[in-house]
C-alpha positions in Angstrom: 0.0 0.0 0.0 1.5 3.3 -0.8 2.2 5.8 2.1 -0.2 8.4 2.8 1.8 11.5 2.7 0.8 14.6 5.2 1.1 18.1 3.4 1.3 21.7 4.9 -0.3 24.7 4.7 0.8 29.0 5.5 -2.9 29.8 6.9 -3.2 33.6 8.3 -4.0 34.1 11.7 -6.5 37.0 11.1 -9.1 35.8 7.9 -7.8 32.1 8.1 -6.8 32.3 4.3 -4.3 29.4 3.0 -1.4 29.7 1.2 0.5 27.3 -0.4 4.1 28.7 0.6 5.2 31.5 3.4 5.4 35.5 2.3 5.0 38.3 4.2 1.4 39.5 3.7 -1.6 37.8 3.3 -3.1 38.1 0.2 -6.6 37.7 1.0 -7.2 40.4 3.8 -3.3 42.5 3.6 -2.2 41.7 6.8 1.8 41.8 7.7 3.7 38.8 9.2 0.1 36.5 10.1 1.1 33.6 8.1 1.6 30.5 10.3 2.5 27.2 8.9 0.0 24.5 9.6 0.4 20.4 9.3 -2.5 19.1 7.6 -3.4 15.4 8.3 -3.4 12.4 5.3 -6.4 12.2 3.7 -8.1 8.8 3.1 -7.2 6.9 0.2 -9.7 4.1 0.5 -12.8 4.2 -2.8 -15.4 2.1 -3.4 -16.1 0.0 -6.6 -17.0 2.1 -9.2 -14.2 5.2 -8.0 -16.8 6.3 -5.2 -15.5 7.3 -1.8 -15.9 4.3 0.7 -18.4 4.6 3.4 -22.5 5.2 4.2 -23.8 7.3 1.7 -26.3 9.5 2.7 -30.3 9.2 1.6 -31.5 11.4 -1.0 -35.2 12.7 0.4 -37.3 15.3 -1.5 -38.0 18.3 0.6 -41.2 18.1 1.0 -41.5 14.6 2.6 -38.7 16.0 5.4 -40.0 15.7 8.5 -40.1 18.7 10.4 -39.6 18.7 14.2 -40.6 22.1 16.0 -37.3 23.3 18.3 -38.4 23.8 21.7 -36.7 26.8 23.3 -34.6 27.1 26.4 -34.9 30.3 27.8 -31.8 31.8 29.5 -33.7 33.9 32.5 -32.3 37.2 30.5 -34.9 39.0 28.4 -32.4 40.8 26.7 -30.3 37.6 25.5 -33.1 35.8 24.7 -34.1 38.7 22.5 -30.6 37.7 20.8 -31.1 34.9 20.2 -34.1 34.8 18.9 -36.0 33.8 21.6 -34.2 31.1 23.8 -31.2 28.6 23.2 -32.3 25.9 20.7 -31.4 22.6 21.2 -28.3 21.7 19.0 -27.2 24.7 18.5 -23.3 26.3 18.7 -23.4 30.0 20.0 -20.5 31.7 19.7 -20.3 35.0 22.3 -17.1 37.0 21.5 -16.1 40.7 23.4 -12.9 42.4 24.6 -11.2 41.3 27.9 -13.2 42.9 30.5 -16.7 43.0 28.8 -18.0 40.5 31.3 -18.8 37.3 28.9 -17.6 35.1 31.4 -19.5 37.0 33.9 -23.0 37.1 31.7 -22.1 33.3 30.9 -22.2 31.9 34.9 -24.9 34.2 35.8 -26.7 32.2 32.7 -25.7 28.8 34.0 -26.3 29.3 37.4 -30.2 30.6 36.2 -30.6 27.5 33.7 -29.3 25.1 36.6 -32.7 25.3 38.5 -34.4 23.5 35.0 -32.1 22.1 33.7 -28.7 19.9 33.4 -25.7 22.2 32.9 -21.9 22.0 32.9 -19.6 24.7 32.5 -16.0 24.0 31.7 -13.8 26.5 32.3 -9.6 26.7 30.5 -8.6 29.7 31.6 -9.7 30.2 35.5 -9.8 27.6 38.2 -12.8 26.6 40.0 -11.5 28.3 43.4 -11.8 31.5 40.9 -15.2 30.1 39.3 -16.6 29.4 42.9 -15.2 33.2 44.0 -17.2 35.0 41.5 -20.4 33.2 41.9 -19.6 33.8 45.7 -19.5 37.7 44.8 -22.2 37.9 42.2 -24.6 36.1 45.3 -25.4 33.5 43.2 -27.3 30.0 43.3 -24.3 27.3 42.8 -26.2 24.3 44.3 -26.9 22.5 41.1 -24.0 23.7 38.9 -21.7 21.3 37.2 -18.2 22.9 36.6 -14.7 21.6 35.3 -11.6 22.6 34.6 -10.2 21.2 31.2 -8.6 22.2 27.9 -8.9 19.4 25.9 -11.6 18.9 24.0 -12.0 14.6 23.9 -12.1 15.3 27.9 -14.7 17.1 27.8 -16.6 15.0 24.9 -16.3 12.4 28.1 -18.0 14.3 30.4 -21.1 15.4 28.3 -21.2 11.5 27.9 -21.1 10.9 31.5 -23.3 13.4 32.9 -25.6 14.2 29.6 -25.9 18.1 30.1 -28.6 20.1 27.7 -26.4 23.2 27.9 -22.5 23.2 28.1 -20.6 26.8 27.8 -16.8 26.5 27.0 -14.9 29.2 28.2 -13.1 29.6 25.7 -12.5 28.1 22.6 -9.0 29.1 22.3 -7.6 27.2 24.9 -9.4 24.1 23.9 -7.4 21.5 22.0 -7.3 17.9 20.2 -4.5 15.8 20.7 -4.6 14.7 17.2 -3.6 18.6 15.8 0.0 19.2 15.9 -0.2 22.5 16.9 -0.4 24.7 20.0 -3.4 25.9 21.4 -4.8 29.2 19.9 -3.4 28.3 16.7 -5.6 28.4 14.0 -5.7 24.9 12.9 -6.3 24.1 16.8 -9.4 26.6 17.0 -10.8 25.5 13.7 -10.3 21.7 14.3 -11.4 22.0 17.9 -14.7 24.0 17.1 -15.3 21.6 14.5 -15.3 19.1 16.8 -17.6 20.3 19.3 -20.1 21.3 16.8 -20.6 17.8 15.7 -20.7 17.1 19.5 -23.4 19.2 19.6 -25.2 18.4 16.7 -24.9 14.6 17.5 -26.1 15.1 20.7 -28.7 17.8 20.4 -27.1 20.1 23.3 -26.8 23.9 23.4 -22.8 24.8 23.0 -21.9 27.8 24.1 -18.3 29.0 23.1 -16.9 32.0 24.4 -14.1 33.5 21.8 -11.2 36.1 22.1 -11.2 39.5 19.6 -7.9 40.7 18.3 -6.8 44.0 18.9 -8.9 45.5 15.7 -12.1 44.6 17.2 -13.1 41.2 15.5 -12.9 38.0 16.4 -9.7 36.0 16.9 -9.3 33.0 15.1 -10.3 31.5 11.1 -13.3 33.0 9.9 -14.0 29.8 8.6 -15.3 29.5 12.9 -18.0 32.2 12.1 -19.8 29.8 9.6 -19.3 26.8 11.4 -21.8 27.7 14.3 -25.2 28.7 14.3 -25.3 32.1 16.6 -22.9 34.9 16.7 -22.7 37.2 19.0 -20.6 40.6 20.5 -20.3 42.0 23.8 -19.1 45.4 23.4 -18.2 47.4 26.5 -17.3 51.2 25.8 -14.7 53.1 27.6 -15.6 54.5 30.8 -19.2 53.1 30.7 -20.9 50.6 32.8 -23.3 49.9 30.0 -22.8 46.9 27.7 -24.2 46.2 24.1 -24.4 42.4 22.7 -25.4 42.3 19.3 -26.2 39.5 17.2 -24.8 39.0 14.0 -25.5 36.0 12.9 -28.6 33.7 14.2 -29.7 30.7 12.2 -32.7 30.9 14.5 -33.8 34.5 14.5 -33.4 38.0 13.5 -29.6 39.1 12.7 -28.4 42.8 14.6 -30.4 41.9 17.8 -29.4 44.4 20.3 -29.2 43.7 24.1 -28.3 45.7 27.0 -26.9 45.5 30.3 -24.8 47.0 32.8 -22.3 45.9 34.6 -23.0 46.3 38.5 -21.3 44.8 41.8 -24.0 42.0 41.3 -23.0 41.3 38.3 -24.7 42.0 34.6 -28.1 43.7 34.9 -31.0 43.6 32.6 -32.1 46.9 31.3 -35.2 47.0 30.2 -35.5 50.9 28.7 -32.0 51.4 26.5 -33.9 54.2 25.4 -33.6 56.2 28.7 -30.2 55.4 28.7 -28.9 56.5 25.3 -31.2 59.7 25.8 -29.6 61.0 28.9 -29.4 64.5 27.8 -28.7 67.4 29.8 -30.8 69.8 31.6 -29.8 73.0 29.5 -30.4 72.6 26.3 -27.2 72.8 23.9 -26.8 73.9 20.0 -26.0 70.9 18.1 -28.0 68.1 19.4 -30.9 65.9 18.5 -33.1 63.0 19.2 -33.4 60.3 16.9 -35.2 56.8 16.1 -32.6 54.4 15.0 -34.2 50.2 14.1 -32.1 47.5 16.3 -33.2 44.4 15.2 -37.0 44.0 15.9 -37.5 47.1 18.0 -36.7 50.9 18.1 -34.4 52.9 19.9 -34.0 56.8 20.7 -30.8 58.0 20.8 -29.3 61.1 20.9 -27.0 63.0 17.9 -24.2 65.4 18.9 -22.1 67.1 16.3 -19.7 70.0 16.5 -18.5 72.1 14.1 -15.2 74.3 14.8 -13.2 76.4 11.9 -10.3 74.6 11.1 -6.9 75.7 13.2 -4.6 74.7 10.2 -4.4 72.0 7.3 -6.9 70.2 6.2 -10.7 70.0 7.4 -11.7 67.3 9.7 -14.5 64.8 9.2 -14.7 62.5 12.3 -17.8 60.3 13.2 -17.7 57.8 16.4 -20.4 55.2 16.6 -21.7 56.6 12.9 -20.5 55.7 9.6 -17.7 58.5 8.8 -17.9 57.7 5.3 -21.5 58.5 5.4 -21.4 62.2 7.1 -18.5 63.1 4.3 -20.3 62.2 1.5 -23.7 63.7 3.1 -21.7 67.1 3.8 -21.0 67.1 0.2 -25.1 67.0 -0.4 -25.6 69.8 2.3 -22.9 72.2 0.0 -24.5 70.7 -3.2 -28.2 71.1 -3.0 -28.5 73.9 -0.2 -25.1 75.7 -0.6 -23.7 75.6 2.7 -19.9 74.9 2.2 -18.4 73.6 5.6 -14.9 72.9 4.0 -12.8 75.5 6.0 -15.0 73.7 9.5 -14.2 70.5 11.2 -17.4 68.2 11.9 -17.1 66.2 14.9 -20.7 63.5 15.5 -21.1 61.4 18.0 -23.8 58.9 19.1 -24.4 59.4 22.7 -24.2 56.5 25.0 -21.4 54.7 22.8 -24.4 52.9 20.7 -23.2 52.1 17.3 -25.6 53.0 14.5 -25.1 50.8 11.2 -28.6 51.6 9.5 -29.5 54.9 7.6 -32.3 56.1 9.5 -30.0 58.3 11.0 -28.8 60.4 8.2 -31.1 63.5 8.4 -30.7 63.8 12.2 -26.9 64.3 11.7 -26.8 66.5 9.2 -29.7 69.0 11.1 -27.6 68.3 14.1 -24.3 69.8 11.8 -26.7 72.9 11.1 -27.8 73.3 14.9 -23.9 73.3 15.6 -23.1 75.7 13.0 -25.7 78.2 13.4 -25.1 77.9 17.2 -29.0 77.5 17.6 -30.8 75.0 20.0 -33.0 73.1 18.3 -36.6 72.4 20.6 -35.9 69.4 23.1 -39.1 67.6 22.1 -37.9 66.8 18.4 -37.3 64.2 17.3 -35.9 63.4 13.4 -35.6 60.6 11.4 -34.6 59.7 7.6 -32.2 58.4 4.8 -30.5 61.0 2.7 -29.7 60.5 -0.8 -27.1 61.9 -3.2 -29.5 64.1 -4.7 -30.8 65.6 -1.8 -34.3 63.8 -1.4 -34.7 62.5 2.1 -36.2 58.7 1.1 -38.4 56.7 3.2 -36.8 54.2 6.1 -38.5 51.0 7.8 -41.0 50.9 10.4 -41.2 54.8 10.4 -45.2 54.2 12.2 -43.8 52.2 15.1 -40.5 54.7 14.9 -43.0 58.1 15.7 -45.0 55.6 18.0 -41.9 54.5 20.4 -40.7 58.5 20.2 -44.3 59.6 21.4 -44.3 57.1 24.0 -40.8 59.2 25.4 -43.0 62.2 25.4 -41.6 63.9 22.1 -44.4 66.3 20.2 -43.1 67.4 16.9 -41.2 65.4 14.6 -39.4 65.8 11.2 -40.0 62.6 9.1 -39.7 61.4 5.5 -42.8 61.9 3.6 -43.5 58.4 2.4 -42.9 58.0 6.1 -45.9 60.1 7.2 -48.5 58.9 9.3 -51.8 57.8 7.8 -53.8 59.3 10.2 -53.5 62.0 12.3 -51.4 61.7 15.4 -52.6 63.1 18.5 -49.9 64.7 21.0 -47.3 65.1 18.3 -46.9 67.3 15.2 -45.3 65.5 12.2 -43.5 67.8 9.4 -43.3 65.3 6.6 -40.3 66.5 4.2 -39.4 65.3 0.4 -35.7 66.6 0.3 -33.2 68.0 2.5 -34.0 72.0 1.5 -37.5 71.7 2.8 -35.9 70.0 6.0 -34.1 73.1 6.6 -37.0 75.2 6.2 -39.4 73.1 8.9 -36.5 73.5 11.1 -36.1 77.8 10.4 -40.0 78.2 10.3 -42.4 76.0 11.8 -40.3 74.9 14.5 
C-alpha cells in the first residue's frame, strides 16, 4: 500500500486564508507577518467500486416529505439575551459569544448557568480560570451554585467524556482558544487548533442535540480571533461590546440561524453582576438639563425594536491644514459624503469647518435612519441655535438631496411619542396615515425643505 503523505499549509492568523508557501502579507485580507505554517493530516485513500469514496452514503429525500420537528426553546432567564437569540437557546445549536477582555462574557455566561441550573442539566467548563476563581465570582455575584456542574479542562476529547457521563442540555466553553485535540500538531490558539477543535464540538453538539456555548477572544482590531472559517461553522454569533468608561454593555447578534440578525441587548455591569435593562432608550437619551446647540433626538431600528438616541455634532473652523470629518459610533464615510449633499443642494460649504458627531451612549448606528438627524444636528452646531428638546428626526438621505423613506417609520413616531416627544421631522412616504394626536409631524421630500421646517415652523 503506498504511504499516505501529510502536506502543509501558510494559513493567516487574522481571515484564516491558505497559502501554499510563506510571504510576508496575506493576500486575502493584507495583513503583515500573520502567516503561520499549519500540518494538515493524510487524507483517506480508501474508494469504493465504481471510483466512489468508501463509506455510508447519505439518503437522498425530496424536501417536501422532510420531517419537520418544531425546536423547543430554552430560555436563558435574561430577556435581553433571549431577545438575541431569537427567543431562547435551541437545542443543538453552537453559539459563539465574543467581546474584549473585561466586557464580562464570562461574567453574563455563569450568571446564565447558574439561572438555567434550576431546569435544567448544565456543565460549564472553564480553561482559563480555576474553579477556586469560578466558585469566587459566583460567591460575589450572590449566586445559586447548588446544582452547577463545573470543570476545569482544555482538551476537548475530555470534555466529549464528560457530556457523555453526565448528559448536560447546555455546556458553555470558556473559551474556545484554549481548547485542543490531541490529534492537531499544533499549539493551542493556533488556527488549525481553534478550527479543528470547534469543528469538533459542533458535531458534539449536533450529535447530541445540546446547546454549545463557546466563548471567543477579539484581536486588537475589534473582531474576532481565530479563522473565519469559525463564524460559519456555528449557528449564533454574537458581541459584547463594552465602551470606555461606561458601565453599560451592548451584545449584538450578528449571525442567528434561529432568529433576527443585529439583535441588540443591553446590560450593565454592576457589583452584582450584569443587569437587565429593560429601557436602553432612557439610557442612550440621557441629555442634559440645559439645552445645547447641536444636538438631537433620533429613532434608529435595532433588530426588531426601536431605539431613541441622541445625535451630537460639533463644528469648529479649522486651526490649520486640512478640514476634519470625524464620526464615532456613525459611519464616517457617510457624514463626508452627506456634507458634500448639504454644500451641493443647499449651498452651505463647511470645507474650512471641522465636523465632529457622536452617538451618545457609545451605541453604534449601522442603518440609515440616521442620516437626516446628523446632518440637522451639523446645522444646529453651526448656526449655534438649539433646536426644541421635544424633536425628534428621522430619515435616509440621498445623493441628490431627497430625504427617502426608512422601515417601520409608524412604530419609529409611536416609540418617540411614548418618550414624550411632540413634533417630529420625518420622510414623507414615512408620514402617518392618520392624524397623530400629541405630536406634530412635518413630513419633508428633500433636504431643503428640512431646513426650512426647522427655520420656520419649529
Amino acid at each position: 500500500m503506498a504511504k499516505r503523505k501529510t502536506k502543509s499549509a501558510f494559513v493567516c492568523d487574522d481571515c484564516g486564508a491558505e497559502h501554499a508557501q510563506w510571504q510576508g502579507q496575506c493576500l486575502t485580507c493584507g495583513a503583515w507577518n500573520t502567516l503561520s505554517r499549519v500540518t494538515i493530516g493524510p487524507v483517506p485513500e480508501a474508494r469504493a467500486a465504481g471510483g466512489g469514496f468508501a463509506g455510508a452514503v447519505s439518503e437522498v429525500q425530496w424536501l417536501a416529505e422532510v420531517e419537520q420537528q418544531a425546536a423547543e426553546r430554552l430560555p436563558s432567564g435574561y430577556g435581553e439575551l433571549d431577545r438575541v437569540l431569537g427567543g431562547g437557546f435551541v437545542p443543538g445549536s453552537v453559539v459563539l459569544i465574543g467581546g474584549d477582555p473585561g466586557a464580562g462574557k464570562s461574567t453574563l455566561l455563569l450568571q446564565v448557568t447558574c439561572e438555567l441550573a434550576c431546569n435544567q442539566s448544565v456543565l460549564y467548563v472553564t480553561g482559563e480560570e480555576s474553579l477556586q476563581q469560578l466558585a469566587l465570582r459566583a460567591q460575589r455575584l450572590g449566586l445559586s451554585v447548588d446544582n452547577v456542574r463545573v470543570a476545569a479542562e482544555t482538551n476537548a476529547e475530555a470534555v466529549a467524556g464528560l457530556i457523555s457521563e453526565h448528559a448536560p442540555r447546555v455546556v458553555v466553553v470558556d473559551s474556545i482558544q484554549v481548547m485542543q485535540l490531541g490529534s492537531v500538531d499544533s499549539m493551542p490558539g493556533s488556527v488549525s487548533q481553534v478550527r479543528e477543535t470547534a469543528a469538533f464540538l459542533t458535531r458534539l453538539a449536533k450529535q447530541s442535540q445540546i446547546v454549545m456555548v463557546l466563548v471567543g477572544h477579539v484581536t486588537k482590531e475589534g473582531n474576532l480571533a481565530g479563522p473565519k472559517v469559525l463564524e460559519h461553522m456555528i449557528d449564533c454569533f454574537m458581541m459584547l461590546d463594552s465602551p470606555t468608561g461606561s458601565r453599560y454593555r451592548t451584545l449584538r447578534g450578528q449571525k442567528n440561524r434561529f432568529g433576527a440578525v443585529n439583535e441588540l441587548g443591553v446590560f450593565a455591569m454592576t457589583d452584582q453582576g450584569m443587569k437587565e435593562v429593560a429601557n436602553p432608550s432612557a439610557i442612550f437619551l440621557q441629555r442634559g438639563d440645559l439645552p445645547s446647540p447641536g444636538s438631537v433626538a433620533t429613532v434608529t431600528w435595532e433588530g426588531t425594536r426601536p431605539l431613541l438616541v441622541e445625535i451630537q455634532a460639533l463644528v469648529d473652523q479649522i486651526q490649520g491644514g486640512y478640514a476634519k470629518r470625524v464620526a464615532v459610533g456613525l459611519d464616517q464615510q457617510r457624514l463626508a459624503m452627506h456634507l458634500a449633499v448639504l454644500h451641493r443642494h443647499c449651498g452651505i460649504m463647511l470645507s474650512d469647518q471641522d465636523v465632529f458627531a457622536n452617538a451618545v451612549g457609545g451605541v453604534r448606528i449601522s442603518e440609515t435612519g440616521a442620516d437626516l438627524a446628523v446632518l440637522l444636528a451639523v446645522i444646529s452646531s453651526l448656526r449655534d441655535r438649539v433646536l426644541p428638546q421635544d424633536l425628534i428626526v428621522f430619515g435616509e438621505l440621498g445623493l441628490t438631496g431627497e430625504v427617502r423613506p426608512v422601515a417601520n417609520g409608524q412604530e419609529r413616531l409611536a416609540e418617540a411619542k411614548k418618550h414624550g416627544f411632540t413634533r417630529a421631522v420625518v420622510p414623507y412616504a414615512n408620514r402617518p396615515r392618520e392624524v397623530m394626536q400629541g405630536m406634530a409631524v412635518h413630513a419633508v421630500k428633500n433636504l431643503s425643505s428640512a431646513l426650512e421646517v426647522i427655520d420656520g415652523a419649529l
